[in-house]
MINU-904320 format. One record per residue (C-alpha): residue in one letter; x, y, z. Coordinates in steps of 0.05 Angstrom, whole numbers, plus 5000, padded with zeros to 4 digits. Each point is the difference from the previous one (the first is absolute). Example, Ala and Ser with C-alpha at 12.3 -4.5 7.8 and 13.67 -1.06 7.14 Angstrom:
BEGIN
('A'; (5246; 4910; 5156))
('S'; (5027; 5069; 4987))
//
This chain:
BEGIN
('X'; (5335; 4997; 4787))
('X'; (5015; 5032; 4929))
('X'; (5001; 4923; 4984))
('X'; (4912; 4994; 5021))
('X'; (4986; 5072; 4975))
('X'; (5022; 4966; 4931))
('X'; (4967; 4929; 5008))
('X'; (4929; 5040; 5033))
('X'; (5000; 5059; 4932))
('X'; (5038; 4959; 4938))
('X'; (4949; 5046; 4953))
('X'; (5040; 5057; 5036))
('X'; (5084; 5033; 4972))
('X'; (5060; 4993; 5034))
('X'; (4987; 5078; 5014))
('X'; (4934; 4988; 5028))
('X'; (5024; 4948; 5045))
('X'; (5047; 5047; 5024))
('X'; (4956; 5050; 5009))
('X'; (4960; 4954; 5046))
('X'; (5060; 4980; 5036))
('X'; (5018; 5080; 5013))
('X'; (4936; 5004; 5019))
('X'; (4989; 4953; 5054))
('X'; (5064; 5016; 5028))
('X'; (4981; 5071; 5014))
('X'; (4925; 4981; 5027))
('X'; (5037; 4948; 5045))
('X'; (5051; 5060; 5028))
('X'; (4930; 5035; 5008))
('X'; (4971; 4940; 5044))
('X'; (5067; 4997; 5037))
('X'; (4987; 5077; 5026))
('X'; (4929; 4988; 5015))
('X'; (5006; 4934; 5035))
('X'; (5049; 5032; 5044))
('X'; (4946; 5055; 5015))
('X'; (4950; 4952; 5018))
('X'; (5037; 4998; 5068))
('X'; (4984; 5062; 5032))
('X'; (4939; 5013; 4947))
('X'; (4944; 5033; 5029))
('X'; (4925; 4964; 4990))
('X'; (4977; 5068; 4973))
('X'; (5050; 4985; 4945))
('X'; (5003; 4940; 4983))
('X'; (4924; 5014; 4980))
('X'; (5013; 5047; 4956))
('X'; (5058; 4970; 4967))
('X'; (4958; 4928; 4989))
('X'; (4922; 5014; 4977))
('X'; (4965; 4933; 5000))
('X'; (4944; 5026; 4947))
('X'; (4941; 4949; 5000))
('X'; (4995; 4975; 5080))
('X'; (4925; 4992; 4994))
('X'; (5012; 4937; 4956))
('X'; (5048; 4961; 5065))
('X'; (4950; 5037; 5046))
('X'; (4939; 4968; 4972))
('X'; (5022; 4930; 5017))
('X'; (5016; 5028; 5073))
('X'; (4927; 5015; 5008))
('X'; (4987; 4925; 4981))
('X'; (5041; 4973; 5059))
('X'; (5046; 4974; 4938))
('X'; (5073; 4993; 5005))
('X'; (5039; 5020; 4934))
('X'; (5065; 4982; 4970))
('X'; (5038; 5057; 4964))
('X'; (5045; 4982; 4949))
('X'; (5060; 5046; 4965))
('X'; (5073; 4992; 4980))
('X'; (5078; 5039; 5021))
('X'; (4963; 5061; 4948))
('X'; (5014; 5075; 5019))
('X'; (5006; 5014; 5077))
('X'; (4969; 4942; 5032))
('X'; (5035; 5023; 5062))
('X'; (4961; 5066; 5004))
('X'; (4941; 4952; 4988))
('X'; (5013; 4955; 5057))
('X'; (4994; 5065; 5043))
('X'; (4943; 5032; 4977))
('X'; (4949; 4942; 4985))
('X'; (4982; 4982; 5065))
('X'; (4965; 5079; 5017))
('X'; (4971; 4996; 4937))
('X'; (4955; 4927; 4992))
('X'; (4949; 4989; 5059))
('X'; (5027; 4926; 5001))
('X'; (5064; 4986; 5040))
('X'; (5061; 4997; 4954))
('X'; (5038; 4937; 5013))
('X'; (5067; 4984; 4955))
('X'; (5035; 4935; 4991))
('X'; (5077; 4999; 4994))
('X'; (5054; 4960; 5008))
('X'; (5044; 5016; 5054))
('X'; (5066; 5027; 4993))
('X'; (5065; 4966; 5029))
('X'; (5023; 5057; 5031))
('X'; (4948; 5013; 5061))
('X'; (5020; 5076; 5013))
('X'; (4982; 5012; 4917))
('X'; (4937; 4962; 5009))
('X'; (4983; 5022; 5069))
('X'; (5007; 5079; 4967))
('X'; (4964; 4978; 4932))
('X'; (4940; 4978; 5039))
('X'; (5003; 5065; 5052))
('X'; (5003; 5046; 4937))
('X'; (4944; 4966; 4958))
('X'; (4952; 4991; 5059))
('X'; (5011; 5067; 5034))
('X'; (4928; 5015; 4971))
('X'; (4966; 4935; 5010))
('X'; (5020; 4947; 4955))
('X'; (5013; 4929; 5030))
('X'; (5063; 4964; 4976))
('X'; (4996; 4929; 4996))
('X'; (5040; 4951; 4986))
('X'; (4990; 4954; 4942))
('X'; (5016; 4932; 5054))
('X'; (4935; 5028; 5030))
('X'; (4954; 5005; 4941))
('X'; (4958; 4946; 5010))
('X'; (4996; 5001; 5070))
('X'; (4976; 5089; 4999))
('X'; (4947; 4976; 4954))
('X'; (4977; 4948; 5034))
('X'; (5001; 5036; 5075))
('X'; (4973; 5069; 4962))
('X'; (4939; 4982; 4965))
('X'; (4956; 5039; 5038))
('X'; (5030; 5068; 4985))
('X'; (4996; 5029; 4940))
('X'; (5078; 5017; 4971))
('X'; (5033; 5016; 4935))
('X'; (5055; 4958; 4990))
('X'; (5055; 5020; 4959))
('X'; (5033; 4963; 4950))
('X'; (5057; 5014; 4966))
('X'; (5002; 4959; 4935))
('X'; (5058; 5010; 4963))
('X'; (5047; 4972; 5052))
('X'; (5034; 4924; 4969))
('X'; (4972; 4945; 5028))
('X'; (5050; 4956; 5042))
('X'; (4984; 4937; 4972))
('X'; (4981; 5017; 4924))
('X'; (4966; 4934; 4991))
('X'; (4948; 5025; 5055))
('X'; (4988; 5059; 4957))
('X'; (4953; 5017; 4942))
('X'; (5042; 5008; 4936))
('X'; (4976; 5050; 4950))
('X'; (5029; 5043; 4949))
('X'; (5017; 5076; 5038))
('X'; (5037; 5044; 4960))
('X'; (5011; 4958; 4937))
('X'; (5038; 4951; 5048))
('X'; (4982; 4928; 5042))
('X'; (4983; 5025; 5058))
('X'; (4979; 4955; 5078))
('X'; (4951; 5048; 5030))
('X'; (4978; 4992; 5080))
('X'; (4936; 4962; 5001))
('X'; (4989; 5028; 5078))
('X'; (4942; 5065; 4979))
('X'; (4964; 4939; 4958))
('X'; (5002; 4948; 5047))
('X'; (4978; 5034; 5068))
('X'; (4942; 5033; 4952))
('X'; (4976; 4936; 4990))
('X'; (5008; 4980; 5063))
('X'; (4962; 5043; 5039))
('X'; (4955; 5030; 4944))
('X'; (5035; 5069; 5002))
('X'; (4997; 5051; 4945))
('X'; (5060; 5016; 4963))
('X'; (5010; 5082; 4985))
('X'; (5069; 5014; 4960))
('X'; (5034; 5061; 5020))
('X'; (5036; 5053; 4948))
('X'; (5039; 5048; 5029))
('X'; (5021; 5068; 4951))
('X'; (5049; 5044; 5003))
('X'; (4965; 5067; 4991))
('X'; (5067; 5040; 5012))
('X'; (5061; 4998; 5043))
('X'; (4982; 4970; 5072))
('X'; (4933; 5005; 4981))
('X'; (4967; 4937; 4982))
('X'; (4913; 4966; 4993))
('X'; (4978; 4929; 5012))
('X'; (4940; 4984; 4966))
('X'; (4963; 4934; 5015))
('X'; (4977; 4950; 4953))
('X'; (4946; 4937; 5007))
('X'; (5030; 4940; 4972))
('X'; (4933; 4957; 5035))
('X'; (4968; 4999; 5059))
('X'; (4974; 4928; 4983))
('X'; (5067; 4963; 4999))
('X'; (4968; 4926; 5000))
('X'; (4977; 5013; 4929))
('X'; (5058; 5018; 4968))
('X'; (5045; 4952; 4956))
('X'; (5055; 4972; 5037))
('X'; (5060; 5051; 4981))
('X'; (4954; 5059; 4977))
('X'; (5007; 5039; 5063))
('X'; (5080; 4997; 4994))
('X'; (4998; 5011; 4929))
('X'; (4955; 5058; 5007))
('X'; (5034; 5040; 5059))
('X'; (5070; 4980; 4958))
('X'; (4975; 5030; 4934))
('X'; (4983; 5066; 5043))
('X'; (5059; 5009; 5019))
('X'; (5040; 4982; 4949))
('X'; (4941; 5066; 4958))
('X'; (5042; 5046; 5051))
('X'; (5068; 4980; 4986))
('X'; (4988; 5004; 4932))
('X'; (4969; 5056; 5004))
('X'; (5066; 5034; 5042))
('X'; (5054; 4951; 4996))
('X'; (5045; 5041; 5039))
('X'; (4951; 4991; 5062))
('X'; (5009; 4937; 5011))
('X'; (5058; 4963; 5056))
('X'; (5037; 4975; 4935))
('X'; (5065; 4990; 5054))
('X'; (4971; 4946; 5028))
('X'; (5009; 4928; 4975))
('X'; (4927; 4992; 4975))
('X'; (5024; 4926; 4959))
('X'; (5057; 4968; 5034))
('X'; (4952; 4939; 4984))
('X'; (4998; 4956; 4940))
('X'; (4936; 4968; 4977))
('X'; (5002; 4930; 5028))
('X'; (4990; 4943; 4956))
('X'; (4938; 4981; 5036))
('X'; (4958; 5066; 4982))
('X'; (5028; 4995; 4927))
//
């Protein structure tokens, strides 16, 4: 971990990389107690712990029959966000994950994130939900940060100062089935208390540049971290990938 803070901030001291590092740690201890609350949470709570501040902007594609894709990274309590969104946006929430091996962990992950409406899907069944869905309007939920499987199916970029194979998923089903694509910021206004403010990255995906959607919702993200390094899932192993020699 110490290892990416210093690759991500090389403008940054060894004491400031520490302090990043101390950071994080105590944040993540944070998440750990709050997670653990989202079990018996109450919905009264959970909507005032997790504010999403600009609805009307998802909500106005709602009253266009129009699906949206929602697009974010492992930033602050995305937990707390999984909980809340769904009461909040007039569309249905949908999120895609992968599974977990252990079906009593991922049979309690998916009870605790959709005990206020939000759908879990599987990632197997992407293609298949959006093709057998197109009539109702949903956000779907990406999470973008996550490391591609297969790196050579990704789109390499430079995040945080380092090579980096981003999912290609948000862009591709945009383009697929014309769907705006809103980025999603969540803040950490004070301890358990958190906003998610929506973005529009374009609402006319066709027109884009091939890449500009994933490079846009990528350098959004990668404002927050730098904006509050210590925010950010730096446990995780964000680039266990090498570039390949094909995307050199």
């Amino acid at each position: 971990m110490s290892g990416n803070i210093r690759l991500s901030f090389p403008e940054l001291s060894v004491k400031e990389h520490f302090k990043i590092s101390k950071d994080f740690y105590r944040h993540f201890c944070d998440l750990f107690v709050e997670s653990i609350k989202l079990f018996t949470i109450s919905k009264k709570t959970v909507l005032h712990r997790l504010k999403v501040l600009n609805p009307e902007l998802a909500n106005s594609y709602f009253s266009e029959g129009r699906s949206i894709i929602l697009v974010g990274g492992h930033y602050n309590n995305w937990e707390l966000l999984a909980v809340a969104i769904d009461e909040q946006l007039k569309h249905h929430c949908v999120a895609l994950y992968k599974p977990l091996n252990n079906h009593f962990f991922d049979e309690r992950m998916r009870n605790t994130r959709g005990k206020f409406g939000l759908e879990m899907i599987s990632i197997r069944e992407t293609r298949n939900f959006f093709e057998t869905r197109k009539t109702e309007p949903n956000a779907v939920i990406f999470g973008s940060d996550q490391s591609p499987g297969n790196p050579e199916k990704g789109y390499w970029m430079k995040f945080l100062n380092q090579d980096t194979s981003v999912l290609f998923g948000a862009e591709k089903y945009a383009r697929d089935y014309n769907l705006p694509v809103l980025y999603g910021s969540i803040q950490k206004i004070s301890r358990g208390h958190y906003s998610f403010e929506l973005e529009l990255i374009t609402d006319q995906p066709a027109s884009m540049p091939h890449g500009a959607i994933t490079e846009a919702h990528t350098r959004l993200l990668e404002k927050d971290i730098t904006h509050q390094p210590a925010y950010w899932l730096w446990s995780h192993r964000r680039w266990k990938h090498k570039k390949p020699p094909t995307q050199q």
